[in-house]
N, C-alpha and C positions, 0 to 999 in steps of 0.2 A: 441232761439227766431225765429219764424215765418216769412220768409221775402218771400213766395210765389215764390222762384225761378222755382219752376217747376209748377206753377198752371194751371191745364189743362191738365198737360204731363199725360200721359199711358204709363208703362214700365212694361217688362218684367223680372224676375229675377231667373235664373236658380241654382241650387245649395242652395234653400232657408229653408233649414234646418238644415246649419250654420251657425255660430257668426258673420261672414263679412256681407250673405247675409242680416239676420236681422238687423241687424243695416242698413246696407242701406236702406232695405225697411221702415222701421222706419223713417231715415231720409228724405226719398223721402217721405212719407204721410206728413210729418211736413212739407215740402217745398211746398204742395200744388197740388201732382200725387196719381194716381190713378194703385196700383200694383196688377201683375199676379205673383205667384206663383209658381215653380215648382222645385221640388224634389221626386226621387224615396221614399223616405220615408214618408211613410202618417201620421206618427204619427207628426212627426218633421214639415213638412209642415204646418198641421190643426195646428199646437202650434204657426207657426211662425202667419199664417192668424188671430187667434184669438191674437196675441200681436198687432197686426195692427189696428184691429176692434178696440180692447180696447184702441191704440190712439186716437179713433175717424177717423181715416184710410177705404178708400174702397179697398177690396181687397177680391181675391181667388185662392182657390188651387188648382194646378195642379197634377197629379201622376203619373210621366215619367220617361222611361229612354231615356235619353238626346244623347245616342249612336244610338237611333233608328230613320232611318227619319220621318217613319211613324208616330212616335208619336209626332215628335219633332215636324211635322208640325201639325198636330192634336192639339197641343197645343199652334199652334200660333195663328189658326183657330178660338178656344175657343178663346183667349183672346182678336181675336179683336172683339167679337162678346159682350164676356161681358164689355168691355172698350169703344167697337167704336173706335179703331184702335191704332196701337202702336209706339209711337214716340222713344223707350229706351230701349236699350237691357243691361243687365248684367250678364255676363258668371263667377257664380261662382263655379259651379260646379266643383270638380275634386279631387286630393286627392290618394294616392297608402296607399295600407294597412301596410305596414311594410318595414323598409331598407333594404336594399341587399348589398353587395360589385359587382361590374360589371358581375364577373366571376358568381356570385349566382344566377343571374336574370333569372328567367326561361321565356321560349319564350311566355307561356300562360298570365304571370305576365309582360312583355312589352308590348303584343298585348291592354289587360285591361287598362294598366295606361293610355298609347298612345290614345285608343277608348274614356276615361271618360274626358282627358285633352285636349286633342286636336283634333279628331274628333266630340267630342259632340261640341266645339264651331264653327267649320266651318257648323255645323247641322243647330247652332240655328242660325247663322251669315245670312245665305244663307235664310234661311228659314224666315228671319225677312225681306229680303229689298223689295217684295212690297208693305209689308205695310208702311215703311217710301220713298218710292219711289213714293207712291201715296201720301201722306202728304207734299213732297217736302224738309222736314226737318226729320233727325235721328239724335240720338246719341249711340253710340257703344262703349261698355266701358268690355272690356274682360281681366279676370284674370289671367296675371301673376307670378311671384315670383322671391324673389331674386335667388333663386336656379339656374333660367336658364339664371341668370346675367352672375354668376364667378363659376368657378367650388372651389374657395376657398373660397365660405361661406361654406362649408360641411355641411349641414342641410339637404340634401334630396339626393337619390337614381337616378341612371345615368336614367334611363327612363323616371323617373317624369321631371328631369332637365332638358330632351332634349324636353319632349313635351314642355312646359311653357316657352324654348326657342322659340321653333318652333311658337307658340300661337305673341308672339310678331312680328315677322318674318310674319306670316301669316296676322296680323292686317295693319301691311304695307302698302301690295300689293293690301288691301281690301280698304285702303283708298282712293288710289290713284285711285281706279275703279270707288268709289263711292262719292266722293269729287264733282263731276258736278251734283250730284242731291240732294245737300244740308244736307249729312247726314256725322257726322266724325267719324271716329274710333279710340282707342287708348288701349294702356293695359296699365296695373298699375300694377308694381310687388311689391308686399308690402314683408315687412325681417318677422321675427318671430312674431305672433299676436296670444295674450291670450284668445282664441275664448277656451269655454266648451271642443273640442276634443282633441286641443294643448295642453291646462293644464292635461287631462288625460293622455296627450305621456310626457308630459317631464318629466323626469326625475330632482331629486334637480340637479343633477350635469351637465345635459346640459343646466338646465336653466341657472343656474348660468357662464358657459362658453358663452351662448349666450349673456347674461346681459354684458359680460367683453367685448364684442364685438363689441358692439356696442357705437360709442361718447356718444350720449345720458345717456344712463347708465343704460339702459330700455328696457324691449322692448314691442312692441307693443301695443295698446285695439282697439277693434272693430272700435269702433265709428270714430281712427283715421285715419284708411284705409279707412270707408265709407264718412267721410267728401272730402274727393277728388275725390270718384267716382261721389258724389254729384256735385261736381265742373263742373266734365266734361260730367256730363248730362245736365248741367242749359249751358242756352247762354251767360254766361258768358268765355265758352272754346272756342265760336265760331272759333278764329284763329288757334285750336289748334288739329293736326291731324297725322296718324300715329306716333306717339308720344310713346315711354313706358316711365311712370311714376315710377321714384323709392320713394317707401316708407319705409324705412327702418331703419329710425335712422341716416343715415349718417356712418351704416355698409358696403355698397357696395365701398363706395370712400378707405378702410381700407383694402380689401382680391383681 
């Protein structure tokens, strides 16, 4: 149901050509905002843009890579121009191709994960606050994971874990800079979520070791990770700052 929490708002949302982003921008059309776009993937973007339109949603796409500044500001350039300025940033961009054990990590394959996780959010971070510095109000809401909770959830590879630590660490320091000109920041590390890519990685048998893992007895859907990005973009989180949010089933309180 429609209760206008964001009516009015302009966000941004990076990484939008997966199951997290859609769903939030989904949800943020239904809440009453007005969403940008962007993912290096053109095809997956224009898919995500046309599920929006087809809510009845305004929206456009972006075609970036999120590791460059050039474009990164390039494309915040764009979006205040077709929104009239951006109150909302969501970093979901990020992602490593395949696991390693520590020893296997080749230096080309740390530089990458490090660049897509955690340099592209300090890109679009930086490159988002004068537009919510001239509005006098932001919300900054950047993806985490359980991964760079515990090094004993075992889901993801020492690179990815240290960026998406670091990404919480880094949200912090960013609040506490930018907390006097009305804008908060927070991560949200959500545990395993049945997004299109995940289900093509898991395997029966780690699903099923993830599922024992967690209290709930479950794990993850889109839609429940982006209800609390939801949350902390609407002024309802107002008190609520450098903060990481775990989403995870009540798997982190367990490893």
């Amino acid at each position: 149901m429609k209760s206008n929490r964001l009516e009015g708002k302009r966000a941004v949302i990076t990484g939008a050509a997966g199951g997290i982003a859609i769903a939030t921008a989904l949800s943020f059309v239904a809440e009453g905002a007005t969403v940008t776009l962007a993912d290096l993937d053109r095809a997956g973007v224009e898919k995500a843009v046309s599920k929006v339109i087809s809510q009845g949603g305004k929206a456009r796409a972006f075609v970036i890579d999120v590791t460059s500044r050039k474009e990164v500001e390039s494309m915040m350039t764009g979006a205040d121009t077709f929104m009239g300025g951006i109150d909302i940033l969501v970093t979901c961009a990020g992602g490593y191709k395949a696991y390693a054990g520590f020893e296997d990590i080749q230096e080309a394959d740390w530089d990458q994960v490090m660049n897509v996780n955690l340099k592209s959010v300090y890109l679009c971070c930086k490159a988002v606050l004068p537009y919510m510095k001239k509005e006098g109000w932001g919300r900054i809401i950047n993806l985490g994971s359980l991964a760079g909770r515990s090094t004993s959830a075992g889901t993801s590879p020492a690179h990815y874990a240290s960026a998406k630590a670091a990404v919480s660490m880094m949200t912090q320091y960013l609040a506490k800079d930018i907390g006097p000109y009305g804008i908060t920041a927070n991560t949200i590390a959500p545990g395993t979520t049945l997004t299109e890519r995940v289900k093509n990685l898991l395997t029966p048998e780690k699903k099923e070791l993830f599922t024992k893992a967690c209290p709930l007895g479950r794990l993850a859907q889109p839609e429940e990770i982006s209800d609390v990005i939801t949350f902390l973009a609407s002024n309802e989180s107002r008190y609520i700052t450098g903060a990481t949010i775990d989403v995870n089933g009540g798997r982190l309180m367990l490893v």
